[in-house]
C-alpha positions in Angstrom: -14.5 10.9 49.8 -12.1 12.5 47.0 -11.9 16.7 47.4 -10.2 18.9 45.7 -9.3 22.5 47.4 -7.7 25.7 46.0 -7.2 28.8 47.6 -7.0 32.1 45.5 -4.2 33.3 46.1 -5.6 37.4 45.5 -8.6 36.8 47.5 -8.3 36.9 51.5 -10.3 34.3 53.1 -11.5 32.9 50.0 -11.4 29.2 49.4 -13.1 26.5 47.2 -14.2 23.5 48.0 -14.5 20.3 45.6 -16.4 17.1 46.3 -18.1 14.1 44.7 -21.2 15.9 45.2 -20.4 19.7 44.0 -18.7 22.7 44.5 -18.5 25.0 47.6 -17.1 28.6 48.6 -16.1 29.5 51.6 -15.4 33.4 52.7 -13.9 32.7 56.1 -11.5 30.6 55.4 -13.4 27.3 55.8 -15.6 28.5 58.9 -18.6 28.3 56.7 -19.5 26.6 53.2 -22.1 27.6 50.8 -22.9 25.7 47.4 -21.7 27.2 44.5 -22.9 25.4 41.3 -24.1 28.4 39.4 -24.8 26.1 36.5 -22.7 23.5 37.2 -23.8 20.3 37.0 -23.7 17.9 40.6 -20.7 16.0 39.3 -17.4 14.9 41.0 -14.6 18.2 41.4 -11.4 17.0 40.9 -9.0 20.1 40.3 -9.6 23.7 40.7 -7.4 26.2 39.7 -8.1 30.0 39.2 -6.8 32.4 36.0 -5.4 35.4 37.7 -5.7 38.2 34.5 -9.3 37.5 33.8 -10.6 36.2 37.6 -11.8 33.0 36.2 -12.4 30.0 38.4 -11.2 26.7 36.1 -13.0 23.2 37.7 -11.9 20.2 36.4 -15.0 17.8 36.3 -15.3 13.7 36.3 -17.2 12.6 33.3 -18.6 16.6 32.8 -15.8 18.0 31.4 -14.2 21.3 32.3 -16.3 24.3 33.4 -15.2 27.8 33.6 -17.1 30.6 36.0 -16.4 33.5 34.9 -14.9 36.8 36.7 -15.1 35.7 40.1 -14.7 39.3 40.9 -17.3 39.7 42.9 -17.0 37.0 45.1 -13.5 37.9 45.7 -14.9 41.7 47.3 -17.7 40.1 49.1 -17.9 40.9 52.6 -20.3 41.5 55.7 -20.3 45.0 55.2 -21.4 44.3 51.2 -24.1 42.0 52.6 -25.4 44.5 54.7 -25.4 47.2 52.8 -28.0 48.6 50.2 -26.4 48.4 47.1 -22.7 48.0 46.1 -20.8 48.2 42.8 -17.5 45.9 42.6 -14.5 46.8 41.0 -14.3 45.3 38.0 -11.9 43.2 36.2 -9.4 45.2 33.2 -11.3 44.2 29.9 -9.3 43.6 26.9 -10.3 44.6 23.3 -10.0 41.2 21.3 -11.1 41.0 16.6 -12.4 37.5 16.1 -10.1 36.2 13.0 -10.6 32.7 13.3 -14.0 31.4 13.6 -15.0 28.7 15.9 -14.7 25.5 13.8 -17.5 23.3 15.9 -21.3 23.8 14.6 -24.0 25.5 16.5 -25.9 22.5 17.4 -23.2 20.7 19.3 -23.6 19.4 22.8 -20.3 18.7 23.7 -19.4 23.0 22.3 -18.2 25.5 25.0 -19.7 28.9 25.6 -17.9 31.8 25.5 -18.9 34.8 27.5 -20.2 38.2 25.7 -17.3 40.2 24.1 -16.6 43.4 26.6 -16.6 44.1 29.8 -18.7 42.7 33.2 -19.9 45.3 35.5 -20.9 43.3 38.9 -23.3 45.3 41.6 -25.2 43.9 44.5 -28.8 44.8 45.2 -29.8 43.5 48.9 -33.7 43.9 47.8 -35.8 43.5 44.8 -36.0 46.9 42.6 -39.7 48.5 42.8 -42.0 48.6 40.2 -40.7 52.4 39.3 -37.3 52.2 40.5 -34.1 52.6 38.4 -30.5 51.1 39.1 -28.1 53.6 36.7 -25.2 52.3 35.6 -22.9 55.3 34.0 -19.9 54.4 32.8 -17.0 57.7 31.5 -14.0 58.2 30.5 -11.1 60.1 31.9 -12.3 63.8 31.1 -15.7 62.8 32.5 -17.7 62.6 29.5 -20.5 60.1 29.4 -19.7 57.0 27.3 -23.1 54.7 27.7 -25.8 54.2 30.4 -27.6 51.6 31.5 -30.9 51.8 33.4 -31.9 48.0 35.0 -35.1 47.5 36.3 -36.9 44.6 37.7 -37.9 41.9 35.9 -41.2 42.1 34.6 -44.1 39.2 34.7 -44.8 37.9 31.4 -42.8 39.9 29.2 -41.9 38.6 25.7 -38.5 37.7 24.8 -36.6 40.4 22.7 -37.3 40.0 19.0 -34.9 37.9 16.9 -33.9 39.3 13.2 -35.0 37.8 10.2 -32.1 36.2 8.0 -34.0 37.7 5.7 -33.6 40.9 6.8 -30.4 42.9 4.6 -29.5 44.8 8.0 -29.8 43.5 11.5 -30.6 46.5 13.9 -32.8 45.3 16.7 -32.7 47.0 20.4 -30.3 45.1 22.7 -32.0 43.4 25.3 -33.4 45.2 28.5 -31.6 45.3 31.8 -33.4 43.3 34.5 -31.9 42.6 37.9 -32.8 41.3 41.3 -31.6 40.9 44.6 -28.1 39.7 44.8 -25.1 40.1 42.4 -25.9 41.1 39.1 -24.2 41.4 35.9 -24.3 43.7 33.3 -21.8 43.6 29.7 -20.8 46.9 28.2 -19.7 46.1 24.5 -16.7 48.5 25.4 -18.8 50.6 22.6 -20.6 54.1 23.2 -24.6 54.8 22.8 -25.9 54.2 19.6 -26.6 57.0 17.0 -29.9 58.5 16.4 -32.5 56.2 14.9 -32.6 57.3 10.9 -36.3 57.9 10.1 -37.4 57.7 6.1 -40.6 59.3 5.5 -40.6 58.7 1.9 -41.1 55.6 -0.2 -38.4 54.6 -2.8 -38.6 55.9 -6.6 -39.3 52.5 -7.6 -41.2 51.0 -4.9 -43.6 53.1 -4.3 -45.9 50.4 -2.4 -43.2 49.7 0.1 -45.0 50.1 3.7 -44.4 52.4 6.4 -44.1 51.5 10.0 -46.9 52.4 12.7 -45.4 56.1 13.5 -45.8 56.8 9.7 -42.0 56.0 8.8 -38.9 53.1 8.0 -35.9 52.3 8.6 -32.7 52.4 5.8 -32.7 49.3 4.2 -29.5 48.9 4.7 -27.8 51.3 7.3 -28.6 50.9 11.2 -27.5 53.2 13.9 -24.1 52.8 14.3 -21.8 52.9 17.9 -18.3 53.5 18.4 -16.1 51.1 19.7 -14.0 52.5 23.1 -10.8 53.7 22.8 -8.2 52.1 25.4 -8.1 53.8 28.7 -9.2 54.0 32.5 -13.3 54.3 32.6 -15.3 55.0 35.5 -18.5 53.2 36.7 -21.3 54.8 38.4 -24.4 52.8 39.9 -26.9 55.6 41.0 -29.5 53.8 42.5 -32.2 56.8 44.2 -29.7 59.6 45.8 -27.3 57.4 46.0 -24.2 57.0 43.8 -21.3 54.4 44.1 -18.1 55.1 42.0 -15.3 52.6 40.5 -12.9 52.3 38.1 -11.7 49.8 34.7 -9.0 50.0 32.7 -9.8 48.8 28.7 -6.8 47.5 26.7 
């Protein structure tokens, strides 16, 4: 049987395991194996290599193609005592400020395209139990004076909720409410934008000059036609991270170029 095996050279311990049937990880250096498909399709692992700026694990694939999982982060800080404990936030990776110039010249539709991960940064955190019904995991993230930036409040998933609206490409200004944070037991992942909270919603109460028969919303206004709240994109620095989850809170640091 063909394997391929790399070990990450900035994690201790840490190897990866390539065979005709998958990929494994290892956190013992090869005592133990785990699967580690995580999307990845049972298919023949030829080459593995891993990016060292961005934590990316690179697997080279026969008759698949290349896959790419993203910031391996948190599999590079997993230990026992992370297992065992109640909750954990991982350092995270730097996150880079990147402007799109070129768009991507393949079409929407097609198979053989390559997805890119959400612009910004990935906050990883481990939960060893399913949230409650009522229970909040915070995620806080400031900058170096300490003000508050954003916040994020996860939740568990809940049964039978509808998927987050789509906008209308009819619509002259897309502003629809980004989607809700649900996580589980395990590593989660949450992307900040690298922008701050969005500004207050702008509430007309009045119908245009000229259109007087345009409608008002259930709460007895509308939104701008064409103006949606707006949020500032991060200026490049060292953020902190904060997962309060109950009376407890776990700190760590990011640095955004």
């Amino acid at each position: 049987m063909r394997t391929a095996c790399a070990k990450i050279l900035y994690a201790r311990a840490l190897l990866y395991l390539g065979t005709e049937g998958g990929l494994y990880v290892s956190f013992d250096d090869g005592k133990n194996w785990q699967p580690l498909q995580s999307g990845l399709p049972h298919a023949p692992v030829y080459w593995l290599t891993g990016q060292e700026r961005f934590h990316d694990l690179a697997v080279a694939t026969y008759g698949r193609g290349f896959w790419i999982l993203d910031d391996i982060t948190a599999l590079e800080q997993s230990t026992p005592e992370v297992a065992s404990a109640k909750a954990h936030l991982f350092a995270p990776r730097d996150a880079y400020r990147f402007k799109e110039v070129v768009q991507p010249a393949a079409v929407e539709y097609d198979p053989t395209t390559g997805k890119n991960p959400p612009y910004g940064a990935p906050i990883n955190f481990y939960l060893k139990a399913n949230l409650g019904e009522k229970d909040v995991a915070r995620l806080t993230i400031t900058d170096a004076s300490g003000k508050k930036v954003r916040e994020f409040e996860c939740r568990a998933p809940k049964l039978g909720a509808s998927e987050a609206k789509k906008p209308s490409e009819d619509d002259d200004f897309t502003d629809v409410e980004p989607p809700a944070c649900e996580v589980k037991a395990g590593i989660n992942r949450v992307w900040w934008d690298l922008r701050s909270e969005r500004s207050t919603q702008i509430r007309m109460r009045t119908t245009p000059q000229f259109a007087p028969d345009v409608p008002f919303g259930p709460e007895g206004w509308r939104k701008p036609p064409a103006l949606g709240r707006l949020s500032v994109l991060a200026l490049p620095g060292t953020y902190a991270v904060t997962l309060t989850l109950g009376e407890r809170k776990i700190l760590a640091e990011a640095d955004s170029c």
